[in-house]
C-alpha positions as protocol buffer text, in pm:
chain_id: "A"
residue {
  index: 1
  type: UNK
  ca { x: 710 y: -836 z: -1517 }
}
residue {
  index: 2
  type: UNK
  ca { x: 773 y: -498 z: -1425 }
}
residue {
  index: 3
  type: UNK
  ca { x: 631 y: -397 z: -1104 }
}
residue {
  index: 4
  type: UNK
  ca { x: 537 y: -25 z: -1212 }
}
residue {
  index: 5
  type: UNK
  ca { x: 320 y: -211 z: -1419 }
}
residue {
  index: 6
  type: UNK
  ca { x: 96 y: -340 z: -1150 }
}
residue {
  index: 7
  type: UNK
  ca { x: -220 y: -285 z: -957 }
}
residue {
  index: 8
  type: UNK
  ca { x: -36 y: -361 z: -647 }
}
residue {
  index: 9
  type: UNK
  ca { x: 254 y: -245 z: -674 }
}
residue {
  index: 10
  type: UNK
  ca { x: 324 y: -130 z: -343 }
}
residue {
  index: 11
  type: UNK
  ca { x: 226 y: -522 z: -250 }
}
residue {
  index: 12
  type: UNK
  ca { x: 474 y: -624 z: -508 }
}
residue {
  index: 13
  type: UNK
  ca { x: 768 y: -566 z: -257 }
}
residue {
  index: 14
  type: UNK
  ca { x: 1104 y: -764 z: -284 }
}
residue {
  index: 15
  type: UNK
  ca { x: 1056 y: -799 z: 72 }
}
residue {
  index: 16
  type: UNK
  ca { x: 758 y: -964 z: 124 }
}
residue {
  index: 17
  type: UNK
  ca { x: 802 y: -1183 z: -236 }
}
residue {
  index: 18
  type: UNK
  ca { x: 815 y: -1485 z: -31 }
}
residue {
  index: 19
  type: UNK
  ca { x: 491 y: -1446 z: 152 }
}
residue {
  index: 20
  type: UNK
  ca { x: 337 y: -1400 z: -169 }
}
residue {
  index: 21
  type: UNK
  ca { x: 521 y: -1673 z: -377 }
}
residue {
  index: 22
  type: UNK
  ca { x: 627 y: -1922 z: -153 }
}
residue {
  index: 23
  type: UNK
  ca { x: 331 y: -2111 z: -113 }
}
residue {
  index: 24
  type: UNK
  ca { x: 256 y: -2081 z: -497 }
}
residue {
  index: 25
  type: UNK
  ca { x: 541 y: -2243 z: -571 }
}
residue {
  index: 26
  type: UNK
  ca { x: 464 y: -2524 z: -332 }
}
residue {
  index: 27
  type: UNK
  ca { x: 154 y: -2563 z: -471 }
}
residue {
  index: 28
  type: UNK
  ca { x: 295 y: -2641 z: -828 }
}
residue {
  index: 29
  type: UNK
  ca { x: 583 y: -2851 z: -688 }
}
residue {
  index: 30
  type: UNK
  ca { x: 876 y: -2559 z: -712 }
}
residue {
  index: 31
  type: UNK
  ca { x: 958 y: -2536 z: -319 }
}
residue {
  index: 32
  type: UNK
  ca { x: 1015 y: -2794 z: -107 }
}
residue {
  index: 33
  type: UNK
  ca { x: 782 y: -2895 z: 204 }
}
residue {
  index: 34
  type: UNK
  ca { x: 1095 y: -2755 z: 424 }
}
residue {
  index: 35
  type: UNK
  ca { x: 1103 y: -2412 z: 237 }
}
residue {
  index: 36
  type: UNK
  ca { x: 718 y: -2380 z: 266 }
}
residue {
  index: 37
  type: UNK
  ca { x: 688 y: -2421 z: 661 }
}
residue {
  index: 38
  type: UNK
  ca { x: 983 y: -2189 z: 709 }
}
residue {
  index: 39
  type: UNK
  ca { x: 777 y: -1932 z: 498 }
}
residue {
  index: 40
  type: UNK
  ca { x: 497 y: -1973 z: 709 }
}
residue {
  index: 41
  type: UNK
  ca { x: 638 y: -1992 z: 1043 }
}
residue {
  index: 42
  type: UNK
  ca { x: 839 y: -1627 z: 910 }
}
residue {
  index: 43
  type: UNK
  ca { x: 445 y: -1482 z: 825 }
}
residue {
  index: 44
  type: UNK
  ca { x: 347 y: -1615 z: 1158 }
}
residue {
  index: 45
  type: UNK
  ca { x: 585 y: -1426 z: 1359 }
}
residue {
  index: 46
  type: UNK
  ca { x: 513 y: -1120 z: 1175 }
}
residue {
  index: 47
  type: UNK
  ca { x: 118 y: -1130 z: 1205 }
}
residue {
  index: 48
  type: UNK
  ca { x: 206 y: -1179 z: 1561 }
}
residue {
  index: 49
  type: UNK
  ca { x: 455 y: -922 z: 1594 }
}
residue {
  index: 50
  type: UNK
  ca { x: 200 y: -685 z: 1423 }
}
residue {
  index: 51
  type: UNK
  ca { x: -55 y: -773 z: 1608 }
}
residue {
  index: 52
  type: UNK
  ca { x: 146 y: -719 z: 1968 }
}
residue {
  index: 53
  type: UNK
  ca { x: 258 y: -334 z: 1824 }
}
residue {
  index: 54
  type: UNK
  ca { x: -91 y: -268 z: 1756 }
}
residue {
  index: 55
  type: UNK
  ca { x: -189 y: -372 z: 2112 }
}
residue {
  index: 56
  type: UNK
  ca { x: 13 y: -129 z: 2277 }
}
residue {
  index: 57
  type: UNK
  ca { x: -194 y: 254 z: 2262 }
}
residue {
  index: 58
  type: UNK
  ca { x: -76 y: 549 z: 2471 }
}
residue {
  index: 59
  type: UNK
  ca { x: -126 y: 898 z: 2427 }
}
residue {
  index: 60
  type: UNK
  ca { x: 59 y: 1123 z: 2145 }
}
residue {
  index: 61
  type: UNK
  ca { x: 212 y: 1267 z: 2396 }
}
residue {
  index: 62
  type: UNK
  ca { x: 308 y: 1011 z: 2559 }
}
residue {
  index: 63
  type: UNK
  ca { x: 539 y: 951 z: 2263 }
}
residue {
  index: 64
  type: UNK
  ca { x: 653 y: 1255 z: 2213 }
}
residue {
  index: 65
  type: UNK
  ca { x: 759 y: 1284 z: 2523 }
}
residue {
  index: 66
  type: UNK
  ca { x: 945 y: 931 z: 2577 }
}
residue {
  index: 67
  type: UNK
  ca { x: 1093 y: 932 z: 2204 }
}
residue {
  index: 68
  type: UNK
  ca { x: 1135 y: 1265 z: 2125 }
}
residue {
  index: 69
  type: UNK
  ca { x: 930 y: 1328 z: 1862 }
}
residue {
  index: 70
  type: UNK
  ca { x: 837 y: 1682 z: 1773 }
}
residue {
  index: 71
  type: UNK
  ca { x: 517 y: 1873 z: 1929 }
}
residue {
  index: 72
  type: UNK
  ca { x: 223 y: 1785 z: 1776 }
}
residue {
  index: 73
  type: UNK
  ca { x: -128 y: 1949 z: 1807 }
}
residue {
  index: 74
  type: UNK
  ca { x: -368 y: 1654 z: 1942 }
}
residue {
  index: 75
  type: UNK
  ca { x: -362 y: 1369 z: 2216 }
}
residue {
  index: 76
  type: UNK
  ca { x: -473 y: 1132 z: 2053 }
}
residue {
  index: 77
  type: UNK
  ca { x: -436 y: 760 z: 2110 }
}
residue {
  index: 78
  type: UNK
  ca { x: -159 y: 630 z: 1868 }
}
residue {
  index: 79
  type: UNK
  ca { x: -62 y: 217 z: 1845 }
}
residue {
  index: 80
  type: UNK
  ca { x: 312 y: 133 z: 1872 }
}
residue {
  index: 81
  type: UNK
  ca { x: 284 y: 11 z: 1519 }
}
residue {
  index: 82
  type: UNK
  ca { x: 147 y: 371 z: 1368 }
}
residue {
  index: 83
  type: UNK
  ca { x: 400 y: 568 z: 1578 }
}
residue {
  index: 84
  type: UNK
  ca { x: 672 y: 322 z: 1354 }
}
residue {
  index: 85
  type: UNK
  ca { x: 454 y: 473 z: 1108 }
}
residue {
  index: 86
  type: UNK
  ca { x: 705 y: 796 z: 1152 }
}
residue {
  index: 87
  type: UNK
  ca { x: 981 y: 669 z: 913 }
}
residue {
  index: 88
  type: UNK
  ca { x: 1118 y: 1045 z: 872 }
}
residue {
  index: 89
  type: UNK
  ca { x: 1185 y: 1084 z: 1240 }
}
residue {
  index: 90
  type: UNK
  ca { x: 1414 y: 756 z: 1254 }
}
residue {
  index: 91
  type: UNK
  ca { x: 1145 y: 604 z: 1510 }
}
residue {
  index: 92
  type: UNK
  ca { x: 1270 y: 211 z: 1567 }
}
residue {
  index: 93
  type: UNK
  ca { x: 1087 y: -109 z: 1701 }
}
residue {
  index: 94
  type: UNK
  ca { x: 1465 y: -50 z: 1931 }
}
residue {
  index: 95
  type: UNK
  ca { x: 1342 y: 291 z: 1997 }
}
residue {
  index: 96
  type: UNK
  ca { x: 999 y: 168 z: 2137 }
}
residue {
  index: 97
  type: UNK
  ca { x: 1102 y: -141 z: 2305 }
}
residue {
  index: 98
  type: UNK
  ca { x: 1310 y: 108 z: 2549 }
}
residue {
  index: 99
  type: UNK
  ca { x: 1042 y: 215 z: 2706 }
}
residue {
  index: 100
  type: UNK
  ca { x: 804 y: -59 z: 2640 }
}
residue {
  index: 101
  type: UNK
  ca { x: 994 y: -368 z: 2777 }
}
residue {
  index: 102
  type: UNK
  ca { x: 769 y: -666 z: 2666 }
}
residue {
  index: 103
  type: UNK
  ca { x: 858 y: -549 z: 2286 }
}
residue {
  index: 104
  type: UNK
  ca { x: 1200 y: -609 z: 2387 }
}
residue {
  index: 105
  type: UNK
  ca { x: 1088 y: -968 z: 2265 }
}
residue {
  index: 106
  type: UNK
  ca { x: 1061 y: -819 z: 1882 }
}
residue {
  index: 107
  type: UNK
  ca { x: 1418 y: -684 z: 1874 }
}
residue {
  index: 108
  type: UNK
  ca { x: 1598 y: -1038 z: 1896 }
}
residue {
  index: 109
  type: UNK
  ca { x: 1544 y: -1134 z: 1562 }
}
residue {
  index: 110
  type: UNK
  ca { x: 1691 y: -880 z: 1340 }
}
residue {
  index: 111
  type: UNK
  ca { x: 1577 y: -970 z: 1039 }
}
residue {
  index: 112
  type: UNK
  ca { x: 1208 y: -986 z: 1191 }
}
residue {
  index: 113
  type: UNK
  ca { x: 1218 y: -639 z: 1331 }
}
residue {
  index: 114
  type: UNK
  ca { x: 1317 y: -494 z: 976 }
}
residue {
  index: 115
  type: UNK
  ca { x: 1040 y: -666 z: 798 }
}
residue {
  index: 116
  type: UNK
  ca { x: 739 y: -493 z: 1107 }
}
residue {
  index: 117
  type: UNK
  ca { x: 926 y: -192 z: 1027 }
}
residue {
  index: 118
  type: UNK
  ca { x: 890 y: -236 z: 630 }
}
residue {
  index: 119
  type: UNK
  ca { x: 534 y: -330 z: 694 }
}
residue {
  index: 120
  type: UNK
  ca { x: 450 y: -23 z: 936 }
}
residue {
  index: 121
  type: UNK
  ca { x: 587 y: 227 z: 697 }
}
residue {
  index: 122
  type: UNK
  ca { x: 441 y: 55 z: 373 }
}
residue {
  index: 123
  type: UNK
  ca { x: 71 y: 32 z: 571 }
}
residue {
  index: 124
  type: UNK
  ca { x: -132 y: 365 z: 501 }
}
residue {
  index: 125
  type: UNK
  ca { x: -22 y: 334 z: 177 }
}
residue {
  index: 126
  type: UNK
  ca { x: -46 y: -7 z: 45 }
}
residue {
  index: 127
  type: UNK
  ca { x: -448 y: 11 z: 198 }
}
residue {
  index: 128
  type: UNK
  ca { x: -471 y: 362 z: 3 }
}
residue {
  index: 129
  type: UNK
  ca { x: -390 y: 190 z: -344 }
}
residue {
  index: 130
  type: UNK
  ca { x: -609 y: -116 z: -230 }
}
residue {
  index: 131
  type: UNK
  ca { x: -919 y: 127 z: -190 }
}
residue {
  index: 132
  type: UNK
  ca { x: -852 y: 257 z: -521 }
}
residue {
  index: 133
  type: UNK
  ca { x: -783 y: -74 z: -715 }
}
residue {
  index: 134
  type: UNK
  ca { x: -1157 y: -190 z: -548 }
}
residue {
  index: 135
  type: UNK
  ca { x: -1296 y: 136 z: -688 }
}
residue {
  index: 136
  type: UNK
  ca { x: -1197 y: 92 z: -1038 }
}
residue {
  index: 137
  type: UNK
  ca { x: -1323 y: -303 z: -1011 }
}
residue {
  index: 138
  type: UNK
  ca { x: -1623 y: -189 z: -892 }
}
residue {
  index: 139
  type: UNK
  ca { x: -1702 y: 40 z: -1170 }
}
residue {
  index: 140
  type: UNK
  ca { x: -1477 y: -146 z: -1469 }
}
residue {
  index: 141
  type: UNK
  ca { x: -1827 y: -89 z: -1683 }
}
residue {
  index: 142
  type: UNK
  ca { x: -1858 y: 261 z: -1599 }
}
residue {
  index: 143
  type: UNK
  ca { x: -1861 y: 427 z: -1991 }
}
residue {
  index: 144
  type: UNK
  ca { x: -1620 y: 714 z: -2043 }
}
residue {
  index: 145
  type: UNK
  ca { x: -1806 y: 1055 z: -2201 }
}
residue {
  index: 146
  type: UNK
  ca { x: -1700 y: 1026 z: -2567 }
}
residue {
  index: 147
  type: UNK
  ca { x: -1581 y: 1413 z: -2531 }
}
residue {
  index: 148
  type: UNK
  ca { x: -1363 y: 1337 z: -2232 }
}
residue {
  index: 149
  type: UNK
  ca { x: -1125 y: 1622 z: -2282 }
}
residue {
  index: 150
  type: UNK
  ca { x: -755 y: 1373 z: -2247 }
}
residue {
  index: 151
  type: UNK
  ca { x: -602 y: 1644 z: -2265 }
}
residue {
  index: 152
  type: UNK
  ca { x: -678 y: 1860 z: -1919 }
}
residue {
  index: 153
  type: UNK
  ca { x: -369 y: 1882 z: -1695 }
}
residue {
  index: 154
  type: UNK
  ca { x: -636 y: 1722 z: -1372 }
}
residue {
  index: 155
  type: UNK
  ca { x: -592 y: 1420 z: -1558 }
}
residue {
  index: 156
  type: UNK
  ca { x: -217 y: 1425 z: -1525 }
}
residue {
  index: 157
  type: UNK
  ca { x: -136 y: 1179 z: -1784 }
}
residue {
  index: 158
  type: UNK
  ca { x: 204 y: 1130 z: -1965 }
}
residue {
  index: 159
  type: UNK
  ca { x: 227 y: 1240 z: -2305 }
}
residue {
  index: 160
  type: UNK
  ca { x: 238 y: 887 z: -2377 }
}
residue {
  index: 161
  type: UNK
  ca { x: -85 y: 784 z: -2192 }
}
residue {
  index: 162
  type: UNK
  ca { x: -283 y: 1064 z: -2361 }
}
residue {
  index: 163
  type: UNK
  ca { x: -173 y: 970 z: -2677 }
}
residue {
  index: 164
  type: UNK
  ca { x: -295 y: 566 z: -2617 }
}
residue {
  index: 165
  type: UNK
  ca { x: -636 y: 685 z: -2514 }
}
residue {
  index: 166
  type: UNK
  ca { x: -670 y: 943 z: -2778 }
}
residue {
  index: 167
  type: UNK
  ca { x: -595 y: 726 z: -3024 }
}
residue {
  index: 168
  type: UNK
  ca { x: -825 y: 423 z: -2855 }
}
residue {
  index: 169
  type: UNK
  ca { x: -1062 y: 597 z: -2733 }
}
residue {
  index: 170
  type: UNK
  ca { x: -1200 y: 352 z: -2488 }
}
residue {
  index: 171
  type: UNK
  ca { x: -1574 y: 303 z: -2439 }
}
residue {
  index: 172
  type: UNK
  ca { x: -1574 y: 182 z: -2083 }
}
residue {
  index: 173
  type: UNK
  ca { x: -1288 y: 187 z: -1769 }
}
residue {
  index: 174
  type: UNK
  ca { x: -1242 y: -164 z: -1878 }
}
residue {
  index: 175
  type: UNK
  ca { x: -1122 y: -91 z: -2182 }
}
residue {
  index: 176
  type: UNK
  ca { x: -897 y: 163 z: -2066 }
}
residue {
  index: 177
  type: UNK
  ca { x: -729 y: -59 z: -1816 }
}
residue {
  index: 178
  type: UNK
  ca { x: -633 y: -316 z: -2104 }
}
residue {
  index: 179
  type: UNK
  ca { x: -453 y: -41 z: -2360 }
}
residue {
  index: 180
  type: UNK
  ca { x: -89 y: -137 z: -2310 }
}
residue {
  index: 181
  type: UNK
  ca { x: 92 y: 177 z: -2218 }
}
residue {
  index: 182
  type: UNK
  ca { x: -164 y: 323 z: -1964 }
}
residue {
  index: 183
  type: UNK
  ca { x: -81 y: 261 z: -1597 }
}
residue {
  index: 184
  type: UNK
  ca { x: -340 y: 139 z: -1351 }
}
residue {
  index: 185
  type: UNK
  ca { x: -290 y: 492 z: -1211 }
}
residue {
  index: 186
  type: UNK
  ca { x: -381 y: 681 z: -1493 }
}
residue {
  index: 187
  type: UNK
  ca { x: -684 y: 476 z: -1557 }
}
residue {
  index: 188
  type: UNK
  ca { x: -772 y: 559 z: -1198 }
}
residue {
  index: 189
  type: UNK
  ca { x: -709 y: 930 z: -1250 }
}
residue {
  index: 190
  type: UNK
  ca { x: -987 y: 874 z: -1551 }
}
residue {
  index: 191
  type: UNK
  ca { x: -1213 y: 756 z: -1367 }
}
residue {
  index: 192
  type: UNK
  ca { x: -1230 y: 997 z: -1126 }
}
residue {
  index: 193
  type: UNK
  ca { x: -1210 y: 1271 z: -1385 }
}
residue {
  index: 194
  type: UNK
  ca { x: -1542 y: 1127 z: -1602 }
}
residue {
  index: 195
  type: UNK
  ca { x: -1681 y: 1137 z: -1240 }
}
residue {
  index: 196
  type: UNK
  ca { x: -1601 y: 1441 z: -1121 }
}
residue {
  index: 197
  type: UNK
  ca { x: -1726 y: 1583 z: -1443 }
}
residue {
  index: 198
  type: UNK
  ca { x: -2081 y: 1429 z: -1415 }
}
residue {
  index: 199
  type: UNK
  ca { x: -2134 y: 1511 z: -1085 }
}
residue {
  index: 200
  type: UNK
  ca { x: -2058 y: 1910 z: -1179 }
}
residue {
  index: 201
  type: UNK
  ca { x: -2322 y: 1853 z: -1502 }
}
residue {
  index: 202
  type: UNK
  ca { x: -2588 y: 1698 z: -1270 }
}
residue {
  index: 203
  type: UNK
  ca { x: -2559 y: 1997 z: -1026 }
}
């Protein structure tokens, strides 16, 4: 399956495929009882070690200051886990555990420190997509004007997309979601589209 494909995509990580699949497999009889505790003893240690960045807050400043991160225009009170949240500045669970010695703890296991890392950086937008997944489940039966214009740039379909829906013309968001060839993203850009729309008639 192609991951592009999917809701979830940003879930859909090579990196975390063994939280997800693991204990699927063990259910059906594909990973051993070893495998399977391993698994969870690695998700363990990374709830915890999420948990323990989250419970550390200073000021913006403060991190600025002690990392050397550029200026920024409010004080406000930022977890270690959001500042690792600054992937383009090279911040490091290393970095932070310099100045905060009982993270040092996190650093010892390598390959644990990458995956907090992966799952700082991937946060914001991983619960971004999940907002907009429950939005389109929540209105799957919403019914699509019949003289939707697919063709408006705000809809920012490919030519392929435009051409699916055209062609289908899909009564509900349902429907849409189910034409092969039209992305969970594009069926999310329709739906806020038809909405937008309405809301501008019923003004």
């Amino acid at each position: 399956m192609y991951t592009c494909r999917a809701e979830f995509r940003l879930m859909l990580r090579p990196d975390n495929a063994d939280l997800r699949l693991t204990e699927k497999g063990y259910i059906t009889g594909c990973v051993s009882k070893e495998r399977y505790n391993r698994t969870k003893e690695i998700e363990s240690k990374i709830q915890d070690g999420v948990a323990r960045l989250k419970s550390i807050s200073k000021a913006a400043s403060y991190w600025k200051d002690v990392l050397k991160l550029p200026p920024t225009r409010n004080n406000m009170q930022k977890t270690a886990f959001e500042v690792l949240q600054y992937g383009n500045h090279g911040v490091t669970i290393s970095d932070i555990a310099k100045v905060i010695p009982e993270l040092k703890a996190l650093t010892e296991d390598k390959n644990l420190e990458r995956r907090l890392q992966i799952e700082a950086l991937y946060e914001n937008a991983v619960q971004s997509q999940a907002h907009e997944v429950a939005e389109m489940k929540r209105d799957e039966a919403y019914v699509i004007p019949k003289d939707i214009d697919y063709n408006s740039d705000l809809l920012n379909l490919s030519f392929e997309e435009r051409e699916k829906l055209m062609s289908v013309q899909p009564q509900t968001i349902a429907a849409a979601s189910r034409i092969p060839g039209v992305t969970p993203s594009a069926v999310f850009n329709l739906l806020r589209f038809a909405k937008c729309r309405e809301n501008a008639v019923n003004i």
